[in-house]
C-alpha positions as CSV (number, residue, x, y, z in Angstrom):
1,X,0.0,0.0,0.0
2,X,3.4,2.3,-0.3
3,X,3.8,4.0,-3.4
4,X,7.3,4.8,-4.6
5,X,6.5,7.9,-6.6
6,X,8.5,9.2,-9.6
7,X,11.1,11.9,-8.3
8,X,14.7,13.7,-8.7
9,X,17.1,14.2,-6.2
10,X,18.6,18.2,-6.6
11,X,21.1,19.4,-4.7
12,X,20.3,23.1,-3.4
13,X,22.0,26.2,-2.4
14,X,20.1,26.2,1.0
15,X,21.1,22.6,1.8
16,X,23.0,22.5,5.5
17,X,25.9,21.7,4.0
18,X,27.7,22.7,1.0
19,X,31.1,24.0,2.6
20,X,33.2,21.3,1.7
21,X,32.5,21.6,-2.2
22,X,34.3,25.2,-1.9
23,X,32.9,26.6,-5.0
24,X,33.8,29.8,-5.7
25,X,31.0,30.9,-7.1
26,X,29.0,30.0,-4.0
27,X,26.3,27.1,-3.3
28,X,26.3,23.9,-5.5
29,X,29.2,23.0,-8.4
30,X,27.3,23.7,-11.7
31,X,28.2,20.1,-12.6
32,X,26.6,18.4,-9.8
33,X,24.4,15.4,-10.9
34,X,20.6,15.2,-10.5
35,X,19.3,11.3,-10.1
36,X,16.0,9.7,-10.4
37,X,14.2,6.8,-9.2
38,X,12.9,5.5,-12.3
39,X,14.7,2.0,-12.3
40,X,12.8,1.3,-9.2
41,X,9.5,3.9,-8.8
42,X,6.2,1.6,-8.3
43,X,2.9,1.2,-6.8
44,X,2.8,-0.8,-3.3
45,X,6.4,-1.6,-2.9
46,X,6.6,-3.0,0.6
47,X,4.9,-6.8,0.1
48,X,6.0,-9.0,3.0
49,X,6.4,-12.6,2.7
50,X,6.4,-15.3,5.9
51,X,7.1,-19.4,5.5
52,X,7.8,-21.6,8.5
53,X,7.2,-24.5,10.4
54,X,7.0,-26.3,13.5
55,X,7.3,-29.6,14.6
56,X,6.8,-30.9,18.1
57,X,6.7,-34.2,19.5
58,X,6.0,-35.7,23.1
59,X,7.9,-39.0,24.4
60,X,6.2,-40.5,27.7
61,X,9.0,-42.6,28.9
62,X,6.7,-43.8,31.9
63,X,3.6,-42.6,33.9
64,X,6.0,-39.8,35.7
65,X,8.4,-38.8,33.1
66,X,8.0,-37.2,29.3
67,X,9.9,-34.9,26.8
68,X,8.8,-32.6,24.7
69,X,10.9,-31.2,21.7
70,X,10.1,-28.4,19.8
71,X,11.4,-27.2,16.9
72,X,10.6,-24.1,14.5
73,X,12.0,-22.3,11.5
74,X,10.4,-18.8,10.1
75,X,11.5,-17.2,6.9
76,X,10.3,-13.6,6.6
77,X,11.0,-11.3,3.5
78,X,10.1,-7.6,3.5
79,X,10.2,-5.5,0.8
80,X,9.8,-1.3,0.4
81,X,9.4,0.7,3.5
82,X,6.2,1.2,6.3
83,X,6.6,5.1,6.3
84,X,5.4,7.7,4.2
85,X,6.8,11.2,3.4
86,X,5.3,14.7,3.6
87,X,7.5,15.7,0.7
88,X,9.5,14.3,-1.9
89,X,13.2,14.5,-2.0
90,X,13.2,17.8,-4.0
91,X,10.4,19.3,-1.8
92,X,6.6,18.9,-3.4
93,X,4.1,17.9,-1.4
94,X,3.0,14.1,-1.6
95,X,0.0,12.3,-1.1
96,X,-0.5,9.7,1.8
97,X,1.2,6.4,1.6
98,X,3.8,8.1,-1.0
99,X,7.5,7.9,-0.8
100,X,10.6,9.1,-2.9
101,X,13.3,6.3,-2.7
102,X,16.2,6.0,-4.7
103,X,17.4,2.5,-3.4
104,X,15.8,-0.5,-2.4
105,X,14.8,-1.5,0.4
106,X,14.3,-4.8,2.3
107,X,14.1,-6.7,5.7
108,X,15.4,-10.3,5.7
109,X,14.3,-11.9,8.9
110,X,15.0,-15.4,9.3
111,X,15.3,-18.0,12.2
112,X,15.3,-21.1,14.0
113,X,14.3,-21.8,17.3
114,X,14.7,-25.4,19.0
115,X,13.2,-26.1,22.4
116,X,12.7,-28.8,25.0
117,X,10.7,-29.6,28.2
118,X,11.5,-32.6,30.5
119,X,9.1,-33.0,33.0
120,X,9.2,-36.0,35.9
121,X,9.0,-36.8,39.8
122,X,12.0,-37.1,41.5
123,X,10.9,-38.9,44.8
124,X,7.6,-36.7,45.7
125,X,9.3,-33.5,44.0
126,X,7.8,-32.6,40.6
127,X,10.7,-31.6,38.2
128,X,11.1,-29.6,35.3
129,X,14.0,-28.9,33.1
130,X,13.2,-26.5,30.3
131,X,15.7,-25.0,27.5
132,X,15.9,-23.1,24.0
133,X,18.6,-22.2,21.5
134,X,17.6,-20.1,18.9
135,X,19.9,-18.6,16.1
136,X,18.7,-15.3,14.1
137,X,19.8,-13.7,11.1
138,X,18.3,-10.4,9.8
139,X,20.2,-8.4,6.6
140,X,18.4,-5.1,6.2
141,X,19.0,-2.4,4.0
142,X,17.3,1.5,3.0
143,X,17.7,4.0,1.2
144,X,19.8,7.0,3.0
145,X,19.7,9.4,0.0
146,X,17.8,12.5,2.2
147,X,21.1,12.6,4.4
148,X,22.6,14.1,1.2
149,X,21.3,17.9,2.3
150,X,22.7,17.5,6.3
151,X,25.2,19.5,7.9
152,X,28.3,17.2,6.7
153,X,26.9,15.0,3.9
154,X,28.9,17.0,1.1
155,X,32.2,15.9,2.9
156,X,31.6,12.4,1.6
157,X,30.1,13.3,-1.8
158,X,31.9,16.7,-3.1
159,X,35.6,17.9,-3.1
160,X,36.6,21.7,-3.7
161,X,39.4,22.7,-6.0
162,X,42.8,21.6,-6.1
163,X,45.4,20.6,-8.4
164,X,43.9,21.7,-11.2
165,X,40.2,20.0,-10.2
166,X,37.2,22.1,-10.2
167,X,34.6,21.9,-7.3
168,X,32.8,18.5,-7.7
169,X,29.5,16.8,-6.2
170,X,29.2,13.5,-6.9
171,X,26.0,11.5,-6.9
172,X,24.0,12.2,-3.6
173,X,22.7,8.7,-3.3
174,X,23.0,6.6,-0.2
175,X,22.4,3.5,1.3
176,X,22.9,1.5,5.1
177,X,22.8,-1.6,5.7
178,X,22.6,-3.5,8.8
179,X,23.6,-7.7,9.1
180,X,22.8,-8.9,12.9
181,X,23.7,-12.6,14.0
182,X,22.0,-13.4,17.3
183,X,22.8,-16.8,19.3
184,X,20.4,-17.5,22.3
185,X,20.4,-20.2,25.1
186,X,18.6,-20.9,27.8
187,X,18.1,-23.9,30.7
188,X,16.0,-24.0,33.5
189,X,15.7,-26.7,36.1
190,X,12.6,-26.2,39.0
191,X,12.3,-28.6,41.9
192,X,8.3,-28.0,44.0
193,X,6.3,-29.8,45.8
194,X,2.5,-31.4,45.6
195,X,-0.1,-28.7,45.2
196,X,-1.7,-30.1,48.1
197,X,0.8,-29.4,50.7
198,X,-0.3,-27.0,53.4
199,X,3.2,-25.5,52.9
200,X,4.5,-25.6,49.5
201,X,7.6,-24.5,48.2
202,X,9.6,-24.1,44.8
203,X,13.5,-24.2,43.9
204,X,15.2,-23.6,40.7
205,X,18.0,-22.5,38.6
206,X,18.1,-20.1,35.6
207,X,21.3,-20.1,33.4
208,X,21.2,-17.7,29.8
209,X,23.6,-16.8,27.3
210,X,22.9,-14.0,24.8
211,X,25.0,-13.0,21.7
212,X,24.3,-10.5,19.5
213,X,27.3,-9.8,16.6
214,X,25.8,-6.6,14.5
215,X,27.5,-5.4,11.3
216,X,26.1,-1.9,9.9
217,X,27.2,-0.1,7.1
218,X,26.0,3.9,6.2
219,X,27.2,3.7,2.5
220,X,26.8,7.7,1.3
221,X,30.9,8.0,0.2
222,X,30.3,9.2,-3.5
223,X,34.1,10.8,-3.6
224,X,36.2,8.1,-5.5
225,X,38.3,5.9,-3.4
226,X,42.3,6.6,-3.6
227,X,44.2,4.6,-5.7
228,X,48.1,5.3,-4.5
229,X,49.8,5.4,-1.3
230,X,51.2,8.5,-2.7
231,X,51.6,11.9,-0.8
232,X,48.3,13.6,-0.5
233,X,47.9,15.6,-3.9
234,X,49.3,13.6,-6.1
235,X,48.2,11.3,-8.5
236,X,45.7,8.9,-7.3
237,X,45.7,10.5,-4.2
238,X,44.1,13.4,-4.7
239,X,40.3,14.5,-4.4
240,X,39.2,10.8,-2.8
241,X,39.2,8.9,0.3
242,X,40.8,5.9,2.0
243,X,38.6,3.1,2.4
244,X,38.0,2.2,6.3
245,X,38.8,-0.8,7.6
246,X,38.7,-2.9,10.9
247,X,40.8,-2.1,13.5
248,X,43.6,-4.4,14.3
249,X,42.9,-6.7,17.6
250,X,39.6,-6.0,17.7
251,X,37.1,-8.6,18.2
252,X,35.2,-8.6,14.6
253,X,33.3,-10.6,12.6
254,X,34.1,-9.2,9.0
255,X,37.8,-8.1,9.9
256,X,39.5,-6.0,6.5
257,X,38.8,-3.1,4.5
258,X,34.9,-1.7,3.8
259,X,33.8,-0.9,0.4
260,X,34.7,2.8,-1.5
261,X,31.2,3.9,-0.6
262,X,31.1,3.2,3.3
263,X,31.4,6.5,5.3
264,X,30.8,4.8,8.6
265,X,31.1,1.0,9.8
266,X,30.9,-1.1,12.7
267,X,31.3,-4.6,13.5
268,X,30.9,-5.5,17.0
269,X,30.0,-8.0,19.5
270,X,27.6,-7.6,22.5
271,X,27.9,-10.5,25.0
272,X,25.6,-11.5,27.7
273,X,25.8,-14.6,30.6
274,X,23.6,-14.2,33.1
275,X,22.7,-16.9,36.3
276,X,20.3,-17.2,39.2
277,X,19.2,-19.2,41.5
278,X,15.2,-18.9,43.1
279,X,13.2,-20.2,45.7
280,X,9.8,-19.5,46.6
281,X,7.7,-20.9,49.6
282,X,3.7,-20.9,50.1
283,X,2.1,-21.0,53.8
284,X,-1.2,-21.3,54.6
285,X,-1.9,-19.7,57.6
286,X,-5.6,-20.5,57.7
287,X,-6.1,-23.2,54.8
288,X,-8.5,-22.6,52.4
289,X,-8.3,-18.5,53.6
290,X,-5.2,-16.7,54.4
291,X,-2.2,-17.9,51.6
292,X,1.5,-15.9,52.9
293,X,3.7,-16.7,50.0
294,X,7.6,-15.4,50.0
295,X,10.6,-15.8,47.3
296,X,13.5,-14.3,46.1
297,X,15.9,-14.4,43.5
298,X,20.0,-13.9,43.5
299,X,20.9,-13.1,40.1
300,X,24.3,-12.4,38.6
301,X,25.1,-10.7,35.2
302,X,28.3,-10.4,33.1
303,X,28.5,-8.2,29.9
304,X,30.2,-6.9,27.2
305,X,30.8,-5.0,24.4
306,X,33.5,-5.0,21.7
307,X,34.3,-4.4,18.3
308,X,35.2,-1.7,16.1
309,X,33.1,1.3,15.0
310,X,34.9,3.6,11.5
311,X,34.9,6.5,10.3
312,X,36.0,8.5,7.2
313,X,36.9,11.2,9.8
314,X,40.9,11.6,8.6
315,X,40.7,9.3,6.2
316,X,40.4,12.2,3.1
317,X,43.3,11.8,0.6
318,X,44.6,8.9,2.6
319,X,45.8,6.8,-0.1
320,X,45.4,3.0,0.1
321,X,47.0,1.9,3.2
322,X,47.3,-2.2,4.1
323,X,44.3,-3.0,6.1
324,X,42.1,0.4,5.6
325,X,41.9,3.7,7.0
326,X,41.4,3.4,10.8
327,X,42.0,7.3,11.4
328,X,38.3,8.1,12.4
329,X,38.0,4.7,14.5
330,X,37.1,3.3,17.9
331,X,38.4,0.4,19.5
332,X,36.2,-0.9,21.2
333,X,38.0,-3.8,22.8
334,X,40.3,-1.3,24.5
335,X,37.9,0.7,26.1
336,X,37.3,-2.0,28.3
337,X,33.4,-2.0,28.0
338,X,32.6,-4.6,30.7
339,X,30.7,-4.8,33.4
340,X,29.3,-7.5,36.2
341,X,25.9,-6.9,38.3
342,X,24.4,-9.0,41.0
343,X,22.0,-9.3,43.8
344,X,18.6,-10.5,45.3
345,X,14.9,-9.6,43.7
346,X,12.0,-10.4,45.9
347,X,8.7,-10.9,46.0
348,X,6.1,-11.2,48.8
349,X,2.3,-11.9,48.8
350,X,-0.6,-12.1,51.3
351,X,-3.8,-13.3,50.1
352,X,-7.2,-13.5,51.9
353,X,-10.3,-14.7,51.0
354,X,-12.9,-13.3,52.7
355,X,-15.7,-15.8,51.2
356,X,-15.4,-17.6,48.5
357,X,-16.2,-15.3,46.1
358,X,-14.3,-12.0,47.8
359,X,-10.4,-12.1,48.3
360,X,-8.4,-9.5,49.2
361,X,-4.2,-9.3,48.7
362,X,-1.5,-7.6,49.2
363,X,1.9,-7.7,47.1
364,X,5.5,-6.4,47.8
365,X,7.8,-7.3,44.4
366,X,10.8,-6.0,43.2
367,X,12.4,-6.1,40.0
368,X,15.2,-4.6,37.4
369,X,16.7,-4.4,33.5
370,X,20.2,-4.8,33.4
371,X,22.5,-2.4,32.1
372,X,24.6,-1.1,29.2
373,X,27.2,0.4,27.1
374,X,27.5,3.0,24.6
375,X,29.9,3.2,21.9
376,X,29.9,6.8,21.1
377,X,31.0,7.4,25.1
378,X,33.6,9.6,26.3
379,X,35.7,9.8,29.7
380,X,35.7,13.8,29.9
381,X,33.2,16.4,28.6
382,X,33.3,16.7,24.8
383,X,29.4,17.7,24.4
384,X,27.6,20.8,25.2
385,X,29.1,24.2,25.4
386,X,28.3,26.2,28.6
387,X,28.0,29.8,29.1
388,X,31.7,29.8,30.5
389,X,33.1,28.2,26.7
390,X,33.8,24.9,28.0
391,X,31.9,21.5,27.2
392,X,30.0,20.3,30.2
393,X,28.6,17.2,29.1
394,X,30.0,14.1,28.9
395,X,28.2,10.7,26.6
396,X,28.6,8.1,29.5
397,X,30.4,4.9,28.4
398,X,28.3,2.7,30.5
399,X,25.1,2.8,32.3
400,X,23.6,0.8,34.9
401,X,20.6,-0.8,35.8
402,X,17.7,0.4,36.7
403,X,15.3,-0.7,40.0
404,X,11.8,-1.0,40.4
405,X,9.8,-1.9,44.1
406,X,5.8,-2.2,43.7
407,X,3.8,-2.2,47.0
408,X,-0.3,-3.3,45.8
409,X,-3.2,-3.6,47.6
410,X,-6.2,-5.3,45.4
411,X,-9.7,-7.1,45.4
412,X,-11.2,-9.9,43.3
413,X,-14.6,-10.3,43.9
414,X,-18.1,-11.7,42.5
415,X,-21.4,-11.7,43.7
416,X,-24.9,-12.6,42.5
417,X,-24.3,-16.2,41.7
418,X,-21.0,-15.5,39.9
419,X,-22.7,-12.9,37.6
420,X,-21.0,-9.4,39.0
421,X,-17.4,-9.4,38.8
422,X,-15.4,-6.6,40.2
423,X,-11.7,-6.9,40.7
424,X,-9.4,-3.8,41.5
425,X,-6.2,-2.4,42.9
426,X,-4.7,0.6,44.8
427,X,-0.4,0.9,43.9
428,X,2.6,2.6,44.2
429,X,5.7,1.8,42.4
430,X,9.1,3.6,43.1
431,X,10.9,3.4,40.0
432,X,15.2,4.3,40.6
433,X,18.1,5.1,38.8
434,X,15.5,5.2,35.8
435,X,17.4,4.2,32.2
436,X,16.7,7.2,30.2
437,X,17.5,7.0,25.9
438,X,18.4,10.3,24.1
439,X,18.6,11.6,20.7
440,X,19.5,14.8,20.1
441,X,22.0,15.4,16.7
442,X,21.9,19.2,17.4
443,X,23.6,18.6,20.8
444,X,25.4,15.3,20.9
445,X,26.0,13.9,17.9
446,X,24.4,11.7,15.4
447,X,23.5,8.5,17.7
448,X,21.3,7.7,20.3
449,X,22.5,7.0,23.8
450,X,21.6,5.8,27.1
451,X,22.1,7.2,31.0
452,X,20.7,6.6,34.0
453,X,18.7,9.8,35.1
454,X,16.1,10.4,37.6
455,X,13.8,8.9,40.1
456,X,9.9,8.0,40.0
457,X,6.9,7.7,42.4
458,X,4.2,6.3,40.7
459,X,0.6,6.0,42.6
460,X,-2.7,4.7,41.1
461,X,-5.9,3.2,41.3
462,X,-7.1,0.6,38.4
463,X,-10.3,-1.4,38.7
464,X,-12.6,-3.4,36.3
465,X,-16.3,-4.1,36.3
466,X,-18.0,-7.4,34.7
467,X,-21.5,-8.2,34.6
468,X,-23.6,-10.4,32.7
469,X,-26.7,-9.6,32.2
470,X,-28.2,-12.7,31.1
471,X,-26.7,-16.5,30.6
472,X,-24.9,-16.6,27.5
């Protein structure tokens, strides 16, 4: 239902950026290109395509034990773009559902998932060993071609004079590309005892492991790529850039040099183990009426993040050198972005029923996310000038996790022969150390980041009324 309407790409004198072209007649080179969409313009361009399976089966080994296996696989291939655009690329107005690309786009989304479940009796315990591996590949790519009229877009498509060259503007079109590997396991094993039981309990074990190896590629370098190793000037080093490559010793994927086109590149690794151990116990107090129940959880997480992340920064007239340009790059491996959380989450319950039909409860529970890294970070303050001239903000490289403790006080409740049902709940939630995401390209940069910021006190009342009028 996206229409990719027929469109140029201009480049105009009131673009953001067209300082590096250093024309000396002002604004854009005379011979900069227009481009169209021709080749790929069309009516609903985003179709999306799913195939899978699953397949399960169930062994009963005897009358206490069985396994189930599960296993699935999902293919998902997604074409165009779910967005529309006010304007086109050279400013008229479109209608809605209308785009102007100038590269393909697509989403492939494909993965496999295999999971078991081993339930039995150990003596009058019930046990339960559950797990999952799953493996994930997803290759996107769109169409970057707007980013031609930013701030610093004509760095990385036109060159000013020198040597004889007049001011150039190569072809503003642009594409990224993202290609993300994601390995996931997990096991389980819980111990409880009979439902029965005036005082029941549960034990267990969690154990996960979570890898996620991201390659993404902003391909909008329409200068030519250097050819010699000369000095900067001469032949087949003037007017182009180095291609970027991995940085040495850095845990990669793809390690080597980019393509001429890539402006920006990284290849990284984020790794996470995390284990815990649970326990739970039920009591009641007055069977059938007042349920105390009690658990908590020790948890311990260890993360990383490594890689490289490129940039072109530096790497104009470069030449060709063995391996890439790494001028503009972070190495992520040295910053040392690792970090190790634990402690105990709990959770407490009292429930009373009143009558049968009216129960009362009230719940303590605690619980968390874990935290991060980002790769843009800095150790001193590089962002934000204050009104004294100096920068006074500082991209963290990590942030931490964030806390959350609930204290509810609710109602479950029927009446008239099961035909009124009103449940409720009165709550407050204090909500610390909050993780808080940011964008803002006017003050810090191009990416998004995370910090930890402020604290929250939340109070409310929810509540829900059911009746039936009549059977059926």
């Amino acid at each position: 239902y996206i229409d990719n309407v027929p469109a140029t790409f201009t480049r105009k004198d009131t673009d953001l950026g067209i300082h590096y072209a250093n024309n000396p007649g002002g604004g854009v080179p005379a011979n900069a290109p227009v481009i169209n969409n021709n080749n790929i313009a069309g009516r609903d361009i985003n179709p999306v395509t799913y195939q899978g399976m699953r397949l399960s089966a169930l062994y009963q080994i005897n009358d206490d034990w069985n396994i189930l296996l599960a296993q699935s696989y999902q293919n998902m291939d997604s074409e165009g773009v779910f967005y529309q655009m006010p304007n086109s690329s050279d400013g008229a107005p479109l209608q809605p559902r209308e785009v102007t690309l100038f590269n393909n786009a697509y989403n492939k989304d494909k993965f496999e998932n295999t999971a078991w479940t081993v339930n039995g009796k150990i003596g009058f315990l019930k046990a339960v060993y559950t797990g999952a591996y799953l493996v994930r590949h997803v290759n996107q790519v769109g169409d970057y071609t707007n980013y031609a009229r930013g701030v610093y877009a004509d760095y990385y498509q036109c060159v000013g004079p020198s040597a004889g060259h007049p001011s150039t503007c190569y072809s503003p079109s642009g594409t990224w590309q993202e290609q993300e590997r994601n390995e996931h396991m997990t096991h389980e094993f819980r111990l409880s005892t009979p439902d029965d039981l005036r005082v029941r309990g549960i034990v267990g074990a969690f154990y996960e492991t979570n890898n996620l190896f991201d390659r993404t590629a902003w391909l909008y370098t329409t200068v030519p790529a250097c050819t010699s190793n000369g000095a900067p000037g001469t032949p087949g080093n003037t007017d182009c850039f180095a291609n970027v490559g991995t940085i040495p010793g850095t845990t990669v994927e793809n390690p080597g040099v980019a393509g001429d086109t890539v402006s920006f590149f990284e290849d990284d690794t984020r790794h996470l183990k995390q284990t815990a151990f649970f326990g739970s116990v039920d009591v009641d107090l007055i069977p059938k009426v007042l349920t105390l129940t009690a658990g908590t959880r020790h948890y311990s997480f260890d993360y990383s993040f490594k890689g490289s992340v490129l940039s072109s920064f530096g790497c104009f007239e470069g030449g060709v050198p063995a391996g890439g340009c790494t001028a503009g790059g972070t190495n992520l491996d040295a910053k040392g972005l690792s970090n190790s959380e634990s402690g105990f989450k709990s959770r407490a319950n009292l429930t009373w029923h009143v009558t049968p039909d009216v129960m009362l409860y009230y719940t303590w529970s605690q619980g968390f996310r874990p935290g991060g890294f980002n790769r843009g970070g800095a150790d001193v303050p590089t962002k934000i000038t204050g009104p004294d001239g100096l920068k006074q903000f500082t991209i963290p490289n990590t942030y931490q996790s964030d806390n959350l403790t609930n204290n509810e006080l609710g109602w479950k409740t029927e009446f008239l022969d099961h035909r009124l049902q009103w449940n409720g709940a009165l709550y407050q939630e204090n909500w610390d150390n909050v993780q808080v995401g940011f964008f803002d390209p006017g003050q810090t940069g191009n990416l998004s980041f995370g910090t930890n910021g402020q604290n929250f006190r939340i109070r409310g009342i929810e509540t829900s009324l059911i009746a039936r009028d009549t059977s059926g």
